[in-house]
C-alpha positions as CSV (number, residue, x, y, z in Angstrom):
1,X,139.4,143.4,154.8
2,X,138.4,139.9,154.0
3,X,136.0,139.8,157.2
4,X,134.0,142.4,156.3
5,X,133.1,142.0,153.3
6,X,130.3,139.5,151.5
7,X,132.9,137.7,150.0
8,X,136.9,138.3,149.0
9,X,138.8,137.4,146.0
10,X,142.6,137.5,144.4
11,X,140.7,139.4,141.4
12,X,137.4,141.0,141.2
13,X,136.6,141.6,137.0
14,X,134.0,144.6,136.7
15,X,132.2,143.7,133.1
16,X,131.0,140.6,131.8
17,X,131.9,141.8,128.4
18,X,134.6,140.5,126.0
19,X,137.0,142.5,127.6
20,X,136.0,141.3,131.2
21,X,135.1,137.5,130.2
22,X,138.4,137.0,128.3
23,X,140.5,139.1,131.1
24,X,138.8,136.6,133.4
25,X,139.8,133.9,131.7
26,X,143.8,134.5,130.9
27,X,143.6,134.9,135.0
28,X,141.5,132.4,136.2
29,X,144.2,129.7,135.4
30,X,146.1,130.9,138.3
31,X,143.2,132.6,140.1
32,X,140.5,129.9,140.3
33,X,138.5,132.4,142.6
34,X,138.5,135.2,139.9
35,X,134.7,136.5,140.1
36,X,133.0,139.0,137.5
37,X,130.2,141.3,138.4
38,X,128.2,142.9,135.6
39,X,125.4,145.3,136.2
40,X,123.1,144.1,133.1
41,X,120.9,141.3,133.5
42,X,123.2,139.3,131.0
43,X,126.6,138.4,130.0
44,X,128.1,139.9,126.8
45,X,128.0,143.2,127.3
46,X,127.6,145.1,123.9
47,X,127.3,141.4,122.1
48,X,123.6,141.1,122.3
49,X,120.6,139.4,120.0
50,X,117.0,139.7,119.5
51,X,115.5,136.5,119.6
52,X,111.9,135.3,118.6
53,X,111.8,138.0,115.4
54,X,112.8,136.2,112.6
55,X,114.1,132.4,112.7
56,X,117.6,133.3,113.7
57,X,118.6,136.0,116.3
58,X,119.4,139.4,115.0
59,X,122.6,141.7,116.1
60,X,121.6,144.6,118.2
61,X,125.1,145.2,119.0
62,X,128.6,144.1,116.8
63,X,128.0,141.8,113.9
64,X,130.6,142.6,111.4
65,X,134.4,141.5,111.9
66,X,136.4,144.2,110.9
67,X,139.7,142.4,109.3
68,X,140.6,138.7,108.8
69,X,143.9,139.2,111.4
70,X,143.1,139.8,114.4
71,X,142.9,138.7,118.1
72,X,139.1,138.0,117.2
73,X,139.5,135.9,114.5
74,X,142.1,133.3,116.8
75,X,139.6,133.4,119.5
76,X,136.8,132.8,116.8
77,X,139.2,129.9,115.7
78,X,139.0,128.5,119.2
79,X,135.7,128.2,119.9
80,X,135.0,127.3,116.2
81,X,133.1,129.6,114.4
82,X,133.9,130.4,110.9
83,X,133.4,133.3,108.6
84,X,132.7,134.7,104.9
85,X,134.6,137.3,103.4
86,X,132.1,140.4,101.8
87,X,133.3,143.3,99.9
88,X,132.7,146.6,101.9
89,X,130.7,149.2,101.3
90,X,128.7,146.5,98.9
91,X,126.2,149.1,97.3
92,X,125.6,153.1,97.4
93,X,122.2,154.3,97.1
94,X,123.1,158.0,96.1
95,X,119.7,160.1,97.3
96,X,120.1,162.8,95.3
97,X,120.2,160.9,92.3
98,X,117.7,158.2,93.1
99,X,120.9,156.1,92.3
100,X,121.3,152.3,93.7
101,X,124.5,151.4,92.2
102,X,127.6,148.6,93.2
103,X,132.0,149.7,93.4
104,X,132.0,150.0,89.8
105,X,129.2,153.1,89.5
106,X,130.4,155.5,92.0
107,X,131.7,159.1,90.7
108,X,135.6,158.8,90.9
109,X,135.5,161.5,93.8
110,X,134.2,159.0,95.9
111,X,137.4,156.3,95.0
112,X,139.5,159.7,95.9
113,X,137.6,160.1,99.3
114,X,138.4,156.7,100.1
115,X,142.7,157.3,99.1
116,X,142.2,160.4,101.5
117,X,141.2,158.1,104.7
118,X,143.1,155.4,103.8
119,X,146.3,157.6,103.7
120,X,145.7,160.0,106.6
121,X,148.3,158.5,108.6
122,X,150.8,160.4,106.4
123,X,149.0,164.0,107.6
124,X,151.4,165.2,110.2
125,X,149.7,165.5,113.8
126,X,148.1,168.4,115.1
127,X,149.7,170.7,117.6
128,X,148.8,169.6,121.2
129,X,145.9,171.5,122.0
130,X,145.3,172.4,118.2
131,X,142.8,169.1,117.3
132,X,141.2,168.7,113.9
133,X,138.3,167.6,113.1
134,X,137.5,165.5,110.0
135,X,135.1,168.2,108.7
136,X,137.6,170.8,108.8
137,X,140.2,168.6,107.2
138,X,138.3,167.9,104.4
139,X,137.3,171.4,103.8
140,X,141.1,171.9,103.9
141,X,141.8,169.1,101.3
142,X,138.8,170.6,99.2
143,X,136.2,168.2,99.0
144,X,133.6,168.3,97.5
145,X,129.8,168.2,98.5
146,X,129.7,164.7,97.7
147,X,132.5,163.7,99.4
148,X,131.2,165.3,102.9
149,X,128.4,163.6,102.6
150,X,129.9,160.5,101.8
151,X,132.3,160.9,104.4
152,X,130.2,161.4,106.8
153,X,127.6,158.3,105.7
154,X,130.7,155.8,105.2
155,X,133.6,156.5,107.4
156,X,131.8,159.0,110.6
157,X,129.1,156.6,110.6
158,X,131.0,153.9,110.6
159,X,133.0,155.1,113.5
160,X,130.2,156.2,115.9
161,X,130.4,159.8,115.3
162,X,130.0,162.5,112.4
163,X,132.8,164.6,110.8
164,X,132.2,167.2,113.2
165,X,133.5,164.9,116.0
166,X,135.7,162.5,114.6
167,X,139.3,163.8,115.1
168,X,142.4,164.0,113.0
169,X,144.4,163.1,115.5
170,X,143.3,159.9,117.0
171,X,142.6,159.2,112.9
172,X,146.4,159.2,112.2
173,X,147.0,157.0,114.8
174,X,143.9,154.8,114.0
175,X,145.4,154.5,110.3
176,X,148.9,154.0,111.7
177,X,148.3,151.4,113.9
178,X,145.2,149.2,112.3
179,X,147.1,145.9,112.2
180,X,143.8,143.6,111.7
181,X,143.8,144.1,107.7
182,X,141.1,145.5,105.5
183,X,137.8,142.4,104.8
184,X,134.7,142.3,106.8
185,X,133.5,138.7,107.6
186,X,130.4,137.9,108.7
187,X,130.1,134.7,110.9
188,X,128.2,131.8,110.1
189,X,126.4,131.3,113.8
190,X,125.3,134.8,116.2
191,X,127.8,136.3,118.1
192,X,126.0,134.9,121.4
193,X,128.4,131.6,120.4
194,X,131.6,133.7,120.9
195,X,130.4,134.6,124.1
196,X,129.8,131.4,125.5
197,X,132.9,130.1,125.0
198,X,134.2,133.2,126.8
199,X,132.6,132.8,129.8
200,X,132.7,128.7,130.1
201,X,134.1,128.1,133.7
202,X,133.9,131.3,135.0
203,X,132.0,132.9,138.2
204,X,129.6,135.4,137.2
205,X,127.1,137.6,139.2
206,X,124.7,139.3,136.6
207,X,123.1,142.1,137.6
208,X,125.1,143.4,140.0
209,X,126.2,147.0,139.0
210,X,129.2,148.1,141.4
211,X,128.6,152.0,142.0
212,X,132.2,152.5,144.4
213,X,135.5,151.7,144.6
214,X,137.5,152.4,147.3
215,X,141.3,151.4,146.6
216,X,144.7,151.5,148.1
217,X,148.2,149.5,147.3
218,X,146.6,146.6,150.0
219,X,143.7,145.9,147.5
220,X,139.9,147.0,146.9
221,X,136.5,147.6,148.7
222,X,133.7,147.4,146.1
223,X,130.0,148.2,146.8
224,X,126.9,147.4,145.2
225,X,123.3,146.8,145.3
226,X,121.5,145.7,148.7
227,X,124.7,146.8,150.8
228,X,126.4,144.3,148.5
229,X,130.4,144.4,150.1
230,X,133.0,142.7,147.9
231,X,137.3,142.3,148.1
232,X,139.9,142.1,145.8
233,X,143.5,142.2,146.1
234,X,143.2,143.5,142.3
235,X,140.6,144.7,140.4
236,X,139.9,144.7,136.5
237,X,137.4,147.5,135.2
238,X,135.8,146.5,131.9
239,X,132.9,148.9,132.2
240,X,132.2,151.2,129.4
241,X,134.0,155.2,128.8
242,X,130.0,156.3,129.1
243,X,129.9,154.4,132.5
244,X,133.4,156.2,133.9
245,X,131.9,160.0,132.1
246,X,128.7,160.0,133.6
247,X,130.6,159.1,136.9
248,X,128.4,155.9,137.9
249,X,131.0,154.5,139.5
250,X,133.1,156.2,142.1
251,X,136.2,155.8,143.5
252,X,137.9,156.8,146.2
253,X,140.2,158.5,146.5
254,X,139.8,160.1,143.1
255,X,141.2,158.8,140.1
256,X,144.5,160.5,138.7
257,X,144.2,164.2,137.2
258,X,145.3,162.3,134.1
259,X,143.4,159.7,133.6
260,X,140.4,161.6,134.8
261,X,141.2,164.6,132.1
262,X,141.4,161.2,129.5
263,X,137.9,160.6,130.0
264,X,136.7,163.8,130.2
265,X,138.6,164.8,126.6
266,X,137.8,161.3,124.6
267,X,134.3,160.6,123.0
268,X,131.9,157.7,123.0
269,X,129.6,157.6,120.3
270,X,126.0,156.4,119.8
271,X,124.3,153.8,117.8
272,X,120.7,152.4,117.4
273,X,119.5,149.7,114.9
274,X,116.1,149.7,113.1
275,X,115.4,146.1,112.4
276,X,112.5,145.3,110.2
277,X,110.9,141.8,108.9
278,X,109.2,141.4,106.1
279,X,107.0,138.6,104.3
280,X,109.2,138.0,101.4
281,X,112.8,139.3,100.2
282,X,112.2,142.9,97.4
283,X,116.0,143.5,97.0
284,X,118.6,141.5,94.5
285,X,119.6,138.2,96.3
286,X,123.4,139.1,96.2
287,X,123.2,142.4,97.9
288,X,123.9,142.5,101.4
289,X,124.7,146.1,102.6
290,X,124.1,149.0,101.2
291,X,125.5,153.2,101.8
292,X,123.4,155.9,101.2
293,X,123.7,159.2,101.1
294,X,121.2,161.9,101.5
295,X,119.0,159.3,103.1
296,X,117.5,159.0,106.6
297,X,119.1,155.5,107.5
298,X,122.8,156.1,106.1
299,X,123.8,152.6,105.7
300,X,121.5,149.4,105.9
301,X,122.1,145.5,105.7
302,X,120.7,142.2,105.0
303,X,122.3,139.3,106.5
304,X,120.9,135.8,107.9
305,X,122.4,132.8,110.1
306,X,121.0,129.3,109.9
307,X,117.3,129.4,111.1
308,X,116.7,128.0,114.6
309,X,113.4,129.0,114.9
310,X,110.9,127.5,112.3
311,X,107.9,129.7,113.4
312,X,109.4,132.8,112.1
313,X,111.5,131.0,108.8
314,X,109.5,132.5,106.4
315,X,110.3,135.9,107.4
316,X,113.3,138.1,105.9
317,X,115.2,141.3,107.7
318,X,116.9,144.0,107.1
319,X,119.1,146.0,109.5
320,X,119.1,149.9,109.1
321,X,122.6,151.2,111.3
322,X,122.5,154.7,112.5
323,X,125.3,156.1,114.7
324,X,126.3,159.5,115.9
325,X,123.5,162.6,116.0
326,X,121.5,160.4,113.7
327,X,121.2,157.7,116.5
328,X,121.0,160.1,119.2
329,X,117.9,162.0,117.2
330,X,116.1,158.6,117.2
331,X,114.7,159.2,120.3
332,X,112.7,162.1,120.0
333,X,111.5,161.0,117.2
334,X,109.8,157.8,118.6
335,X,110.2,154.0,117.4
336,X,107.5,154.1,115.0
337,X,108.0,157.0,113.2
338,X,111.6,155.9,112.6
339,X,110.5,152.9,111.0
340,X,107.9,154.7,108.6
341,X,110.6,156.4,107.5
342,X,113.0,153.8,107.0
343,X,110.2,151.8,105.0
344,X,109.5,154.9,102.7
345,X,113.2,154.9,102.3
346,X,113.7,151.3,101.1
347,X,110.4,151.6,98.9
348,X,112.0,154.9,97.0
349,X,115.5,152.7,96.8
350,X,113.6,149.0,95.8
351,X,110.5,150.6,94.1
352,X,109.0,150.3,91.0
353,X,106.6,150.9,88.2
354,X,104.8,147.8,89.0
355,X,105.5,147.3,92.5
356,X,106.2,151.1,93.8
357,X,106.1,150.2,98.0
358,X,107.4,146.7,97.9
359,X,108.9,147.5,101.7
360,X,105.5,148.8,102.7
361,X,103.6,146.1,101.7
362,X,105.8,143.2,102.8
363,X,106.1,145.0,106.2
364,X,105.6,142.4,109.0
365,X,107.2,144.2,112.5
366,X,109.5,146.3,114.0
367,X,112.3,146.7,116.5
368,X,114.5,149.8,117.4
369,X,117.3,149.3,119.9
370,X,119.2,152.3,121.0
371,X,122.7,151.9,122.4
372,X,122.3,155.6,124.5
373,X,118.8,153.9,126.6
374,X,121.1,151.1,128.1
375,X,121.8,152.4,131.6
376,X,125.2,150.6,132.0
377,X,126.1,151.1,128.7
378,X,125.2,154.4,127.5
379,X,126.4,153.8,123.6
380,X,128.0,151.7,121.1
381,X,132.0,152.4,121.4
382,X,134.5,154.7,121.5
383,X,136.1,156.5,118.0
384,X,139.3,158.5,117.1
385,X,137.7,161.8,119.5
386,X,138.0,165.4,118.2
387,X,139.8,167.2,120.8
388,X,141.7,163.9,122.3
389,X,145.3,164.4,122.7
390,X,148.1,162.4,122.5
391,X,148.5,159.9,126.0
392,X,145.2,160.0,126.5
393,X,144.3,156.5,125.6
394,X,147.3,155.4,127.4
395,X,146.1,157.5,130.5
396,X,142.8,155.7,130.0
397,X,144.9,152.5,130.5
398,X,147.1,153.0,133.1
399,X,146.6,150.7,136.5
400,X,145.9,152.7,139.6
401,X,148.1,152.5,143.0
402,X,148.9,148.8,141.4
403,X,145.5,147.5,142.3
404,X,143.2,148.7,139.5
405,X,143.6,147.9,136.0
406,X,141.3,149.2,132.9
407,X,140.3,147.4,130.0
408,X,137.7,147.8,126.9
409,X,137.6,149.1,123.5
410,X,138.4,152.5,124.8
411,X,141.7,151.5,126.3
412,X,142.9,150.3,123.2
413,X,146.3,152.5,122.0
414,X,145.8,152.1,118.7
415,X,142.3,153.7,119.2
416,X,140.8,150.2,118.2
417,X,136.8,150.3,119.0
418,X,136.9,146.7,117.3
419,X,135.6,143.4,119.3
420,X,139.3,142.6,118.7
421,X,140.6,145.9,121.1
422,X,138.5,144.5,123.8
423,X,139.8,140.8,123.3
424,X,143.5,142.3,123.0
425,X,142.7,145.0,126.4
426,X,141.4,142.1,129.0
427,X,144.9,140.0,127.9
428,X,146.9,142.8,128.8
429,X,145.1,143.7,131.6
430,X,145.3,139.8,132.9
431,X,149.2,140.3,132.3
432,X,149.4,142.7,134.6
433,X,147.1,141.5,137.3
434,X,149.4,138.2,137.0
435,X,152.9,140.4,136.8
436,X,151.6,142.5,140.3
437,X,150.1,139.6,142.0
438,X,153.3,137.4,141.8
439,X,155.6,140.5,143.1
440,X,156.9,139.8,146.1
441,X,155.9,141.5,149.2
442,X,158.1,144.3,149.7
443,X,160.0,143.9,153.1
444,X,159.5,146.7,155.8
């Protein structure tokens, strides 16, 4: 194979993710001409800023560290970045009530909705083939009007989803399995620093989406753009569960009934941001993130790095997170309407007698980023999927004919769709790159 091709290696990493880029890197100690391909026209995958808004660079993709103990935080460690501990949720804004309020003014039915998700792992699973989704567990536990909306604001929302599609089954093994502990932490330089100690070293080729595979136990043909022909004795797919769904990438021969019937069954939610600056700061300096229910943006944040841009110091933003249909409705609506309505939202939540629109009138500009209009990306992450069954995560994860391996939040067991499930995925994929390629040759 390796004289018809552009160029052969020993491992080929699809991705330049933090699944691909840390795969790459457990493998290039042995592997020196391990190369990684990613289709987008940078390296990070869903670890992206916006630069040139406000005077530091603003998360369009993860920003949050979910839990102190975690692959994440040693690899944070490494390449030394450090983090603050917040409280999470912060605030509730309760719409109905006009209510902005901190942990000690919720209703008590919302500190009971919270002891029903943090002890679904003691439901018993559902039947194979008999899935439930939150919605109708709820309803079966007897919550209340409140706690469906909050539910579906703080924990669906969260996830990537609604209640409608988040899934009691992949939730009991989510709550089983979540090893990483319960603080969010919120690091003191942009994500953008994580990545480039990730991909220090390595051989990358950005913008360079490979559309077919073509595998067999002897190794891989991949295509790409311009009659692009690349080798591999082993191969390492990072890209997305939207990529492998909408079928962007082929392979021949097909991939196994059950991995393909894995991808077909699990679910990979949406996300957009609405980012605004404004001329000065309207909300109480120690707030930082705030839920709301019965609200058009259901949860919202304001969080800052040190400034490296002095033309835009002066300004202050706030993040508005929508996931799930909300994200997905974005869209037809158009950019600017969403952020007329975000701004009437946080002047009905800030306002007052003497200052009624403070968002309104310290508007300065926009930005909307939605997860769904990136071609290679398609979303934000994977979540515990109404209708999965059990296996099917570890069917996502499964090598193929010993020459292509899977990683990415989505092939995480534990039905991780943390930064830390795509850290812990590329190790284990490296592993078994490493285990296959140092088998011996098997003697005819």
């Amino acid at each position: 194979m390796a004289n018809k091709v552009d160029s052969y290696h020993s491992v080929i990493v699809i991705g330049a993710g933090a699944a691909g880029l840390y795969a790459a890197q457990q493998l290039r100690q042995q592997y020196p001409d391990v190369l990684v391909v990613e289709a987008q026209n940078h390296v990070g995958g869903r670890i992206r800023q916006l630069h040139g808004f406000t005077g530091w660079p603003i998360e369009v993709g993860p920003e949050f560290v979910h839990g102190a103990n975690s692959k994440l935080t040693e690899v944070m460690q490494q390449h030394g970045l450090q983090a603050t501990e917040k409280p999470w949720p912060d605030f509730w804004y309760f719409g109905k009530e006009q209510r902005l309020t901190d942990n000690e003014g919720v209703a008590k039915e919302v500190d009971e909705l919270h002891d029903m998700f943090d002890h679904v792992g003691d439901e018993a699973p559902p039947p194979p083939g008999r899935d439930v989704s939150a919605e109708q567990w709820l309803r079966s536990k007897g919550a209340s009007e409140l706690q469906m909306e909050v539910a579906d604001v703080c924990y669906a929302n969260d996830f990537g989803c609604s209640v409608q599609t988040l899934g009691l089954r992949e939730m009991i093994t989510e709550n089983n399995k979540w090893d990483s502990g319960e603080t969010y932490l919120i690091l003191d330089k942009p994500m953008s620093a994580l990545v480039d100690g990730l991909r220090a070293g390595l051989t990358i080729r950005t913008g360079c989406p490979i559309t077919s595979i073509t595998y067999s136990p002897a190794g891989a043909l991949l295509t790409g753009p311009n009659g692009l022909r690349l080798g591999a004795r082993k191969v390492v797919i990072t890209a997305s569960l939207a990529v492998l769904q909408q079928g962007r990438i082929s392979f021949s021969p097909a991939l196994p009934e059950p991995k393909a019937a894995a991808i077909k069954r699990l679910r990979f939610g949406n996300a957009a941001k609405i980012i605004i600056a404004f001329n000065k700061r309207f909300w109480p300096e120690r707030l930082y993130d705030v839920i709301c229910t019965h609200s058009f943006v259901p949860e919202f944040w304001m969080t800052q790095h040190a400034v490296i841009d002095e033309a835009n110091k002066h300004l202050h933003a706030v993040v508005g997170f929508l996931a799930g249909p909300r994200a997905d409705a974005l869209a037809g609506m158009g950019a600017e309407a969403a952020v007329q309505k975000f701004l009437a939202q946080l002047d009905q939540i800030f306002g007052s007698s003497t200052d009624p629109q403070p968002a309104t009138s310290a508007y300065a500009k926009a930005h909307v980023f939605d997860w769904a209009q990136e071609q290679w990306v398609g979303g934000a992450y994977s979540f515990p999927s109404f209708g999965a069954e059990d296996g099917d995560r570890e069917a996502l994860a499964a090598p193929v004919a010993g020459t292509i391996f899977f990683a990415g939040e989505a092939t995480h067991t534990s039905v991780n769709p943390c930064v830390q499930a795509a850290l812990e995925t590329g190790e284990r994929a490296a592993r078994q790159v490493i285990a296959a390629l140092n088998q011996p040759a098997s003697k005819l």
